[in-house]
N, C-alpha and C positions, 0 to 999 in steps of 0.2 A: 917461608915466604907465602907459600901456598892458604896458610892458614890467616896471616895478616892478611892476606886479600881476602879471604872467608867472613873475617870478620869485618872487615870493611863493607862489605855486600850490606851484611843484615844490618850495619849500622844506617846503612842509606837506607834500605827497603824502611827498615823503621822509622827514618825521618818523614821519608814520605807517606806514609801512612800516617805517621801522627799530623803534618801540614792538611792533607786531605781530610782530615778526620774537625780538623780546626774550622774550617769551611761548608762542614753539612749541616743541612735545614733538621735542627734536634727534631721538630713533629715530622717528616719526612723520616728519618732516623727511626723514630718510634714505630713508626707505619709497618717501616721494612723490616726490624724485628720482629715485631708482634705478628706477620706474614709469615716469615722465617721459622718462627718456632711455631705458629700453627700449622704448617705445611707438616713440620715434624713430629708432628703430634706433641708436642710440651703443651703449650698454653689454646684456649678456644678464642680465636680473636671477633668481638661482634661486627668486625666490619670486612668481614672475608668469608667467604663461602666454603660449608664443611659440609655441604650435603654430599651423600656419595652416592654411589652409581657406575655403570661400565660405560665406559667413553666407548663410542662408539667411531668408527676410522670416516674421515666424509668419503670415502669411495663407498662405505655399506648403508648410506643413508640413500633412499629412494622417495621421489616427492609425486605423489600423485596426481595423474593429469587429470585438470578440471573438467567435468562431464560436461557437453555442448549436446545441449536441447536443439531436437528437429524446430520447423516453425510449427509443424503438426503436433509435435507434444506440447509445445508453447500454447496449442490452441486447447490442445486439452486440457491441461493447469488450468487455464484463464474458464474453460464453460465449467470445469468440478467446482473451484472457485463462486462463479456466479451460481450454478444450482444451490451449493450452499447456502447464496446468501437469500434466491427466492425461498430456499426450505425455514429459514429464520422468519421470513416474513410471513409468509404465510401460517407457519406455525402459531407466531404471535396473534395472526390475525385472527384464525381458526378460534383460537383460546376464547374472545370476544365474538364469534359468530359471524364474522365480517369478511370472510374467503372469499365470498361469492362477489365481491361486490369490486375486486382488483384482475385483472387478468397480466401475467406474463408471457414474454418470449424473448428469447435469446436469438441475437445476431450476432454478425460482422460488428455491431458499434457497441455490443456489451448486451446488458440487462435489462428487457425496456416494463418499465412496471405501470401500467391502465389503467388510468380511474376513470372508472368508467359506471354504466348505468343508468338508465333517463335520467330520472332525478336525484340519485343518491350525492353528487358531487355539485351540479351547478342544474338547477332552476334554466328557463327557456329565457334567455336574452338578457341574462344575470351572469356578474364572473362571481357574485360574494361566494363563499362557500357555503354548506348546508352544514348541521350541526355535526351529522354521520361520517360529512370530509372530515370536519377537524380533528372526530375521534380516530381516524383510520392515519391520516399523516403524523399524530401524536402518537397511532405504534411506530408506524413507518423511520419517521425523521432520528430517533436516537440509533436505531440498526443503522442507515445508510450513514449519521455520520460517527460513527466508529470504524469506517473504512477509511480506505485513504481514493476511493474511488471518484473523479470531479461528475458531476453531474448536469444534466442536459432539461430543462424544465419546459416543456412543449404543448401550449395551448391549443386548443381546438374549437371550433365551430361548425356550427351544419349551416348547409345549404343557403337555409331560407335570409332573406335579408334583415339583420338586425334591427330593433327599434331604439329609440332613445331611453338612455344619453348615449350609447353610440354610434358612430356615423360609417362602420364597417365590422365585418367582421375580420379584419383585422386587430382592430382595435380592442375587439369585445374579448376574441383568444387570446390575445396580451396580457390582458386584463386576469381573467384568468390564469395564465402562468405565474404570473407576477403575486398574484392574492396565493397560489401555491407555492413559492419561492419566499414568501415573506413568512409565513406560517413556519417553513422548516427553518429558516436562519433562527426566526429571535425564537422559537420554545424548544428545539434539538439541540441547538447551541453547534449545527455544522456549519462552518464558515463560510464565509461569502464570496471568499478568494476560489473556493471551487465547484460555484454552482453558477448556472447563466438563466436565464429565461430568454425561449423563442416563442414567437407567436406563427403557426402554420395559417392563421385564418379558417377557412373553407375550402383549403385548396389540396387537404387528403381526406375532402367528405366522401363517401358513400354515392355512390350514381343512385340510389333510391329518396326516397322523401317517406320511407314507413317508419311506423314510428319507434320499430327496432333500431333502424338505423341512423336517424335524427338522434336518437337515445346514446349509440356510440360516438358519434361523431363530437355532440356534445361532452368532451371530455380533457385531461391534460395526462399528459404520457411522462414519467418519472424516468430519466436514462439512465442506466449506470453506465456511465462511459468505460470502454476497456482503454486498457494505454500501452496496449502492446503495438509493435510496431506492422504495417498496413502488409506486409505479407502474412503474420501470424492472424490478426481480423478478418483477411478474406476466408479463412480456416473453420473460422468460430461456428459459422451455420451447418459446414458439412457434419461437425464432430456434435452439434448440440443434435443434429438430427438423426444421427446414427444411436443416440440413446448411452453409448457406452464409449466415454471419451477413454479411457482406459485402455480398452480395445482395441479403436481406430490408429491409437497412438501405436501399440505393440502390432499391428499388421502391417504398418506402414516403415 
């Protein structure tokens, strides 16, 4: 009896395996073999992964916690950063003889680069440029736009009251920013979405009328704007003026 039910068993198990077997997805079927005997080492299947290696348990994996910069290292990133980029310029200019004729400093609002000089950039009551500007913005413009820095284009005038064609110095600073803002977009090819032009007028002239300083005044100031955020800017000047952003950073 024992054995009639025995064999009763395997004849149902087999039926139903053969019914289930009636029913499976053959490329599904193929998949799960071809897994099967690659897990086993028989066959290499190309769409199953045979790279080896020691598994590793997730309780021994350890993920490392991401370093959070002070706002005083931030400051110092942001001046190593911009020294860089006056050592690029100046470098470039150097090559051509033209150092002398840009001044730098570094602030709280980034990079500020000085075209400056009596005559070398703009003529007395004139915004065109001189021919010595074009050549000095034509090193300038492809460095600044290779950054991703937005830029700040800030005209100047002196003192004295403008003649015709215009009717302020306002106008005339403008004018100038604007003749230096046109010059970098169409020959640097830096975009237009990140540069502005302001005109100050006469209103960060020089308290003198010498001809030193009519000489500076008459000029337009290049920003590099930093875009760090307004606690890491107020940083910029202490750490540019300490000389060793490096340093200030690891004492602090």
């Amino acid at each position: 009896m024992a054995s009639y039910m025995d064999m009763v068993t395997v004849l149902m198990i087999t039926f139903m395996v053969l019914f289930a077997m009636s029913s499976v997805d053959s490329h599904k079927f193929a998949e799960l073999k071809n897994s099967l005997q690659t897990g086993f080492g028989v066959v290499t299947s190309q769409k199953v992964d045979t790279a080896t290696g020691v598994i590793v348990p997730p309780k021994a994996v350890t993920t490392k916690k991401a370093t959070t910069l002070t706002p005083l290292q931030l400051a110092s990133v942001e001046v190593t950063n911009l020294d860089k980029l006056e050592a690029e310029i100046n470098s470039q200019l150097t090559a051509q003889g033209l150092q002398n004729s840009v001044s730098y400093s570094i602030d709280q609002r980034g990079l500020t680069v000085g075209l400056v000089g009596n005559q070398t950039f703009f003529d007395s009551n004139l915004a065109a440029l001189t021919p010595i500007a074009t050549r000095i913005i034509d090193i300038i413009g492809p460095i600044l736009a290779a950054t991703t820095y937005n830029l700040s284009i800030e005209g100047h005038a002196d003192v004295r009251p403008p003649g015709p064609p215009f009717t302020s110095n306002w106008e005339l600073a403008a004018d100038r920013s604007i003749a230096v803002l046109s010059l970098l977009t169409s020959q640097s090819g830096l975009a237009q979405t990140r540069v502005d032009a302001v005109s100050y007028g006469s209103a960060q002239s020089a308290a003198t009328t010498s001809a030193a300083s009519l000489g500076q005044d008459r000029r337009v100031d290049i920003v590099v704007l930093s875009a760090q955020p307004a606690t890491v800017r107020a940083l910029i000047s202490q750490v540019a003026a300490a000389g060793d952003p490096v340093a200030v950073a690891a004492t602090n």
